[in-house]
Structures are given as C-alpha cells and as structure tokens.
Kinemage of the C-alpha trace (Angstrom):
@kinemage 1
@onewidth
@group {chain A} dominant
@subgroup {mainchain}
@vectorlist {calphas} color= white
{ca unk a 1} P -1.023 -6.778 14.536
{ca unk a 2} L -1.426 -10.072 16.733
{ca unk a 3} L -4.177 -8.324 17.990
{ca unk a 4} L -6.358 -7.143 15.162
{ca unk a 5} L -5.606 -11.051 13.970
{ca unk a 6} L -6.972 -12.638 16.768
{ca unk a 7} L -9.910 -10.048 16.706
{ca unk a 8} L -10.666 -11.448 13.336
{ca unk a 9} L -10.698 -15.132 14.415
{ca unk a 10} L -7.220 -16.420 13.183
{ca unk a 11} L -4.845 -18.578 14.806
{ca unk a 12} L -2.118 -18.128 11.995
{ca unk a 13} L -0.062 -14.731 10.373
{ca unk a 14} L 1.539 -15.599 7.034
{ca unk a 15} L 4.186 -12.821 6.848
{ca unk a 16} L 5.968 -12.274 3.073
{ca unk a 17} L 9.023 -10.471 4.493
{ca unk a 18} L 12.002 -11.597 6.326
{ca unk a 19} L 12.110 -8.194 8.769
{ca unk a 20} L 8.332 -8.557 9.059
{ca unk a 21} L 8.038 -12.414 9.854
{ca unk a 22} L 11.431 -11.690 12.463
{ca unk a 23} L 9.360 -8.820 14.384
{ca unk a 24} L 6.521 -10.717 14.988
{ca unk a 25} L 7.986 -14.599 15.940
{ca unk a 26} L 10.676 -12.683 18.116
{ca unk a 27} L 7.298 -10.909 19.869
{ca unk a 28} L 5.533 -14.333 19.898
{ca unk a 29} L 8.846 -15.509 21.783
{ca unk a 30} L 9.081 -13.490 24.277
{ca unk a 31} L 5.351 -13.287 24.601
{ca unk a 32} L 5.084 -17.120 25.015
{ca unk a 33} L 8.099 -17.239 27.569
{ca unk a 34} L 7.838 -14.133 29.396
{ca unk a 35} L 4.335 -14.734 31.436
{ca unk a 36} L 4.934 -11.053 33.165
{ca unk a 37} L 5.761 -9.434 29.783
{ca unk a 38} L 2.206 -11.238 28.319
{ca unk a 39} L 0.204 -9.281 30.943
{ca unk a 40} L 1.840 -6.469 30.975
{ca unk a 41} L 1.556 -6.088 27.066
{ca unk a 42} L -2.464 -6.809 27.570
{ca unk a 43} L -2.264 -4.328 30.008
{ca unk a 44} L -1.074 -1.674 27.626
{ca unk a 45} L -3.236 -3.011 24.909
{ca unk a 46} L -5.741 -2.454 26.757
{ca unk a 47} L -5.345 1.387 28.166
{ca unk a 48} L -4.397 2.031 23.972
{ca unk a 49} L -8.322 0.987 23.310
{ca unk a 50} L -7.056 -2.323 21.587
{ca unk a 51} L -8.461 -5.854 22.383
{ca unk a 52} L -6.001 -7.853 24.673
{ca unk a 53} L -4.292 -11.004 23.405
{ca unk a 54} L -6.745 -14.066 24.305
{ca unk a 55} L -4.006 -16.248 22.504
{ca unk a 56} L -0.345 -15.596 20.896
{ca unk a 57} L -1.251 -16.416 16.490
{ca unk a 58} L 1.643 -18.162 15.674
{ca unk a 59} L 3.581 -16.187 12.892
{ca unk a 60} L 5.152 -18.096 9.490
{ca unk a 61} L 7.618 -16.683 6.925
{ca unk a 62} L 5.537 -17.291 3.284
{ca unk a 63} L 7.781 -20.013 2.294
{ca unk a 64} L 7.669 -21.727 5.827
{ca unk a 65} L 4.684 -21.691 5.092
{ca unk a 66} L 4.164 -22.954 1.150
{ca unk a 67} L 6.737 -25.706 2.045
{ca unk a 68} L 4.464 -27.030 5.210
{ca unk a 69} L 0.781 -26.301 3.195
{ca unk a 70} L 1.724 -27.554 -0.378
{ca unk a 71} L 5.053 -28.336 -0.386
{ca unk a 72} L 7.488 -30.042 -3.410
{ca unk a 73} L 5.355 -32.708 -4.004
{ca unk a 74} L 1.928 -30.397 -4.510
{ca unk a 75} L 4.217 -28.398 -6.777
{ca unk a 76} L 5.169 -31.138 -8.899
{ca unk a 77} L 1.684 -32.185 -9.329
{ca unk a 78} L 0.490 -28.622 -10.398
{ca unk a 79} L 3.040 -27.802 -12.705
{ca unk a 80} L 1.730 -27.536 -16.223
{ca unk a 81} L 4.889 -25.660 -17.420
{ca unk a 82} L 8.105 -27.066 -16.125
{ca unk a 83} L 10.982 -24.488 -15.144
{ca unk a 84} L 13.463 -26.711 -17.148
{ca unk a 85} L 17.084 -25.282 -18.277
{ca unk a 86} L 16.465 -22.664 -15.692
{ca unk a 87} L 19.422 -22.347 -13.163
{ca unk a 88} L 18.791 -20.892 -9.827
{ca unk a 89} L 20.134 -19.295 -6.865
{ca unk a 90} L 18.384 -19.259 -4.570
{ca unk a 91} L 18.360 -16.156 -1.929
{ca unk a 92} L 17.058 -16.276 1.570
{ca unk a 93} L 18.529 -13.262 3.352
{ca unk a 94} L 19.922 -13.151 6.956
{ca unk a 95} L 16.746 -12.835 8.817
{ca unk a 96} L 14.540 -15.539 7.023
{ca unk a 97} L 15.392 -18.379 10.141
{ca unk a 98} L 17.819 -15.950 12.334
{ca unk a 99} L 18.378 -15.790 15.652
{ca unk a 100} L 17.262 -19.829 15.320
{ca unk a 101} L 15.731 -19.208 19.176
{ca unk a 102} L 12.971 -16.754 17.376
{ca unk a 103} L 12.331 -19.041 14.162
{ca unk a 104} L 12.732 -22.261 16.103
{ca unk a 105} L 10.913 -21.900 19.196
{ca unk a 106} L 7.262 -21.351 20.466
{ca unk a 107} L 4.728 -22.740 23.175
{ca unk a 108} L 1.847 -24.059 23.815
{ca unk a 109} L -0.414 -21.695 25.459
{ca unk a 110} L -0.068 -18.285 24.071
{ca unk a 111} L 1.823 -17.193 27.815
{ca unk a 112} L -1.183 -17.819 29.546
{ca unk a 113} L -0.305 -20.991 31.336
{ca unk a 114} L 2.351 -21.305 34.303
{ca unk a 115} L 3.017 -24.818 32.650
{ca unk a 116} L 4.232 -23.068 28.689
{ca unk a 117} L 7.453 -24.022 27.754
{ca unk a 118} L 9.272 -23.327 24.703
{ca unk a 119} L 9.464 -25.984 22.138
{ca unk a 120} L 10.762 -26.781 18.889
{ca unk a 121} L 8.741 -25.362 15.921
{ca unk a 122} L 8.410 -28.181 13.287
{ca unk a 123} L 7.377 -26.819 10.551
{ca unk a 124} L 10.969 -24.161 10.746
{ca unk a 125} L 13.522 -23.993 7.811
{ca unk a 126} L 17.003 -25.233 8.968
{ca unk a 127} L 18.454 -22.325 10.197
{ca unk a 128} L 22.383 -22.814 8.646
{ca unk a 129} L 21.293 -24.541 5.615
{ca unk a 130} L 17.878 -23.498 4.280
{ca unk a 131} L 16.485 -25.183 1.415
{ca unk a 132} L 12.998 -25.128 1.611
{ca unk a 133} L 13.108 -22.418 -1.124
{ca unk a 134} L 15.417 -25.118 -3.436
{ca unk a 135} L 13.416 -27.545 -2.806
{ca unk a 136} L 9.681 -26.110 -4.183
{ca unk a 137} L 11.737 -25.010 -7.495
{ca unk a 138} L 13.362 -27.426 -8.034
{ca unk a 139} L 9.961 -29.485 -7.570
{ca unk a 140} L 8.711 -26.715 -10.752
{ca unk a 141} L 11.505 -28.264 -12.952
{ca unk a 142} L 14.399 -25.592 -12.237
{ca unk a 143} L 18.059 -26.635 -11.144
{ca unk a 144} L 19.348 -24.942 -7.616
{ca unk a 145} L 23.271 -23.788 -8.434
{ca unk a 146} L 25.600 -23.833 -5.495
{ca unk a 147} L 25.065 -20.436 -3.586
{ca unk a 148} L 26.532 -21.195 -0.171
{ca unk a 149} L 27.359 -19.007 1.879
{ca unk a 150} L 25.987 -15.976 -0.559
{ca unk a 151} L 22.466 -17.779 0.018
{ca unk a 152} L 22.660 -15.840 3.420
{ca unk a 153} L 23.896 -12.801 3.402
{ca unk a 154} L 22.787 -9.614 4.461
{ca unk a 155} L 21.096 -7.499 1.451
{ca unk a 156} L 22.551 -4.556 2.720
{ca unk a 157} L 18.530 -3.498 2.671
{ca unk a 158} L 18.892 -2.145 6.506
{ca unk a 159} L 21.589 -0.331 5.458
{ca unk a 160} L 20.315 1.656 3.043
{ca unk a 161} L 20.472 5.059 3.847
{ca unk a 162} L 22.907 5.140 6.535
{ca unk a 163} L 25.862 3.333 4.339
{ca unk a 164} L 24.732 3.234 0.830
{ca unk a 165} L 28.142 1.355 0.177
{ca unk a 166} L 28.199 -1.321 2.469
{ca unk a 167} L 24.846 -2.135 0.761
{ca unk a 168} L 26.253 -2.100 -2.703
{ca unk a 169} L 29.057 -4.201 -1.773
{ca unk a 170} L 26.893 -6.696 0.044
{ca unk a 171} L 24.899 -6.887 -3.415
{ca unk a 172} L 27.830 -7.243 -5.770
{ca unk a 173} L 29.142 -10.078 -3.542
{ca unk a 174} L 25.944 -11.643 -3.631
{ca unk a 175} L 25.216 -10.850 -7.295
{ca unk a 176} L 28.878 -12.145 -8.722
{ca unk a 177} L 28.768 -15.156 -6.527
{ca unk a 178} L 25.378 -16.065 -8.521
{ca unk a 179} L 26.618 -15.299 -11.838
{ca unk a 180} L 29.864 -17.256 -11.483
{ca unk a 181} L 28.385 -20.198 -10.197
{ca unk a 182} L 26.134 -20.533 -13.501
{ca unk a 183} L 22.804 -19.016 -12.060
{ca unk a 184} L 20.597 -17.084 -14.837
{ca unk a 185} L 18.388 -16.005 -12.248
{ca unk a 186} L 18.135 -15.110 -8.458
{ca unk a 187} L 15.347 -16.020 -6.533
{ca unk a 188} L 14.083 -14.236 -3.600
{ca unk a 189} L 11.697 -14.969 -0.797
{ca unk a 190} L 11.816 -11.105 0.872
{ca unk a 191} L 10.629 -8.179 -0.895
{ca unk a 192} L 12.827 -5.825 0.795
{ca unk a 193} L 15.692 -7.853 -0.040
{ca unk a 194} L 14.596 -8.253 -3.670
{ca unk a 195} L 14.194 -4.496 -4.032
{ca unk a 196} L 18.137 -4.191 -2.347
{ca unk a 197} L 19.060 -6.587 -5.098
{ca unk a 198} L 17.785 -5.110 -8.145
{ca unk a 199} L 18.329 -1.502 -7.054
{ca unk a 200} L 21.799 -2.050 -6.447
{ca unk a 201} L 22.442 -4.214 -9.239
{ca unk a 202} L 21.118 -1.405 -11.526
{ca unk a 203} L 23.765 1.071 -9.896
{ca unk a 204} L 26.158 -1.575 -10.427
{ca unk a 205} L 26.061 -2.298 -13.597
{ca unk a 206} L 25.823 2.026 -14.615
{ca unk a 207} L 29.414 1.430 -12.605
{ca unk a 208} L 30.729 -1.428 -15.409
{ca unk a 209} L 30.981 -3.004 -12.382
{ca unk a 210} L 31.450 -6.889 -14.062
{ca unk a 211} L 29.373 -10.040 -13.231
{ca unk a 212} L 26.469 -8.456 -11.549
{ca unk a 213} L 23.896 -9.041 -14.621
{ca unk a 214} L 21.927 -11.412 -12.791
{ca unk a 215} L 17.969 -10.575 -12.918
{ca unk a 216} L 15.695 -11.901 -9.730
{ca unk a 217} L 12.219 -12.795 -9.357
{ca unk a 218} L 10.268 -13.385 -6.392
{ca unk a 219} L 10.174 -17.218 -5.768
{ca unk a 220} L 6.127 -17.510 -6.194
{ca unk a 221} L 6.406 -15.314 -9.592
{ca unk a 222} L 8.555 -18.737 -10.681
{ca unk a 223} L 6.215 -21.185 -9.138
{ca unk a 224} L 3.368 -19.025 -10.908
{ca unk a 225} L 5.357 -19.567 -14.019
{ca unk a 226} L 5.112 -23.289 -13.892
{ca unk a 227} L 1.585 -23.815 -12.788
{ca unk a 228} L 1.210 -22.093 -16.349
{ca unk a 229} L 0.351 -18.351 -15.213
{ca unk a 230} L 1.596 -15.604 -17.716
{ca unk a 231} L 4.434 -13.581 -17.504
{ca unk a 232} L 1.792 -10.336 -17.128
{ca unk a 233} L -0.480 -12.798 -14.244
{ca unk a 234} L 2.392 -12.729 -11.876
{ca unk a 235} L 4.088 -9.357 -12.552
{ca unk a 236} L 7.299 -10.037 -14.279
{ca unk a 237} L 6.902 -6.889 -16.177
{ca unk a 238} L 7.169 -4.607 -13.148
{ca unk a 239} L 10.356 -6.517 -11.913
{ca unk a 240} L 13.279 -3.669 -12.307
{ca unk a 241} L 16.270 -5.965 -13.308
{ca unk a 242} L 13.607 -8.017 -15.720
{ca unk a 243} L 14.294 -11.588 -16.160
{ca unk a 244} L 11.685 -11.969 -18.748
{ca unk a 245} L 14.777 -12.064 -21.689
{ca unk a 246} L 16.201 -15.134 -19.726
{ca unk a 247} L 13.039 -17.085 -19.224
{ca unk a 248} L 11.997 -16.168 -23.170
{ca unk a 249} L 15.518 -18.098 -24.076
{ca unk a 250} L 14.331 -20.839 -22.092
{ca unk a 251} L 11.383 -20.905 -23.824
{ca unk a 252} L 9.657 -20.092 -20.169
{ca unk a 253} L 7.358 -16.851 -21.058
C-alpha cells in the first residue's frame, strides 16, 4: 500500500479505520527506525515486481487528520445546522493512538538516512485522553457526556468469531456506560468498531438485555449533519441501530 501511494505521487495515507491506520504507522515505525529492515523490505518489493519505497508516506487516522486540516474552528464556521440538544459519547476504540510509540513517533527521512531518528508526531491525538473527536462535535453544536474509560475500550471487533461473548460483553459495557451517563447517541471514528457496536447492540437488545438502546453514527455522518447535508447525503438510513428517531426529536433530520 505505501508503495502503490508513493507510485502515485503522495506523501500522505488518510486511513478511516483504527486496525488499518495501526498496520500501516506501526510499518512506517519500524520502517523509519530499522535502516536494515527498509532495505530489506525494498529488496522484497522489488523481487514481488512492486516499485521500492523512494520515501516512507506518513500514515494519519481520518480524525488525526480532520482535527490537523480543518479542525474545531473550520467546523464552527461551516456549520449551517447546529448539533444542539444532542448528547454525545464519543468512541475511539483501543487502537485509534495505541501502542503511543506507533501513533506518536516517526522520522525524517523515510529510513534512508544514517542520521533518522524518531521524533514526536505533532499532529497525534493524546494517547490516554483523546479528544480530538469531542472537540470537532462539540465545535458542530453537540455536548460530549462523560465516557471515560468506556471511550477506550476494545469493541470486541477482533474477537468476533473466536469469542462471540467476550465481544458482546465488551459492547454492553460500552453501550450501558453511554446510556447511563445521558448520551442519545454514540459516535464512532472506526468502521469496524461501529459495525461491533451496532451488531451487538442488536443481539443485545433481542436478549432484553437493559440500557443498551444507544444508536451510533459515524462521527463525519454528524459533522455532515451540521454543515446542513441530509439525513439520505450522509447515509443515516443504512446505519443498523438508526439514530435518525433521536436526531428527528432534536429537530436534527
């Protein structure tokens, strides 16, 4: 993938997904440190037929990168429809800025120089207390409900078919902690954790299991909301758990 990038002239991968965004900074990682490991992995790149790495393309999660490239106060200015009376909790996942050395960390000359030493990334999410998600809704007009340390957890996503109820019991943790704490909506910044969510909450709920109601949307379908998009422009509709009954009582679709 870095190298079909850089084929195509960019610099820059913009990953939507926590797993996805995770492979590829923990490759550009050990890529950047790991001098031997860079030419080995040109040398294999180039026996497969594939273009060798000129450069490492640095890799961003989508939000890491909406915060850095628009961020709140871009949102503020394009709102047209502001998320108000909507309470949030917002949802990062365990991967979005873990192991902090992956998310953190990067150098300077895509492995090629003897003189490339890690650095700090500034553009990264803090990696205990992520809030870059909080902060771009609650730019839109919504309020951010306490969701610490549920704002974290695993999905149980990974887990999926080899423990089916380790998965559902990471969801109903997740999902009651939202509900309790006054959110009418989960928002998510992962689509495999968003799919965990609602496809476990729907088992849940066929269970009578209690507090576990809570619908989530992706966290650009809400900004999409507020820079006055429809409800049918950014996909609500095919949302399984469908929030579109709690944003029509706040008078949001």
């Amino acid at each position: 993938n870095m190298s079909l990038a850089r084929k195509q002239g960019h610099e820059v991968i913009v990953a939507p997904c926590n797993g996805c965004s995770f492979s590829l900074q923990r490759a550009e990682y050990f890529l950047e440190t790991d001098r031997s490991l860079f030419e080995r992995v040109n040398a294999l790149l180039r026996e497969g037929g594939v273009d060798p790495l000129d450069k490492i393309p640095h890799t961003y999660h989508i939000l890491e990168w909406f915060y850095n490239e628009a961020g709140p106060q871009k949102v503020r200015e394009k709102t047209k429809r502001p998320l108000k009376g909507l309470k949030v909790a917002n949802y990062y996942g365990c991967l979005y800025t873990r192991p902090h050395f992956y998310a953190r960390t990067y150098a300077h000359a895509g492995g090629q120089s003897e003189e490339a030493r890690p650095r700090k990334r500034d553009t990264a999410d803090d990696d205990e207390h992520p809030y870059y998600m909080n902060a771009l809704l609650e730019a839109a007009g919504a309020t951010s409900v306490e969701f610490e340390p549920m704002h974290t957890q695993c999905c149980g996503g990974p887990h999926s078919l080899s423990d089916e109820m380790v998965s559902e019991k990471f969801v109903m943790m997740i999902l009651q902690t939202a509900k309790r704490n006054g959110a009418d909506i989960i928002a998510t910044e992962c689509p495999l954790c968003h799919a965990s969510l609602e496809m476990y909450r729907h088992r849940l709920m066929l269970k009578g299991v209690p507090d576990v109601d809570v619908p989530a949307a992706y966290f650009t379908q809400l900004l999409g909301l507020a820079f006055g998009y429809s409800v049918n422009d950014v996909k609500l509709k095919d949302n399984l758990s469908d929030p579109i009954p709690v944003l029509k009582r706040l008078g949001l679709a």
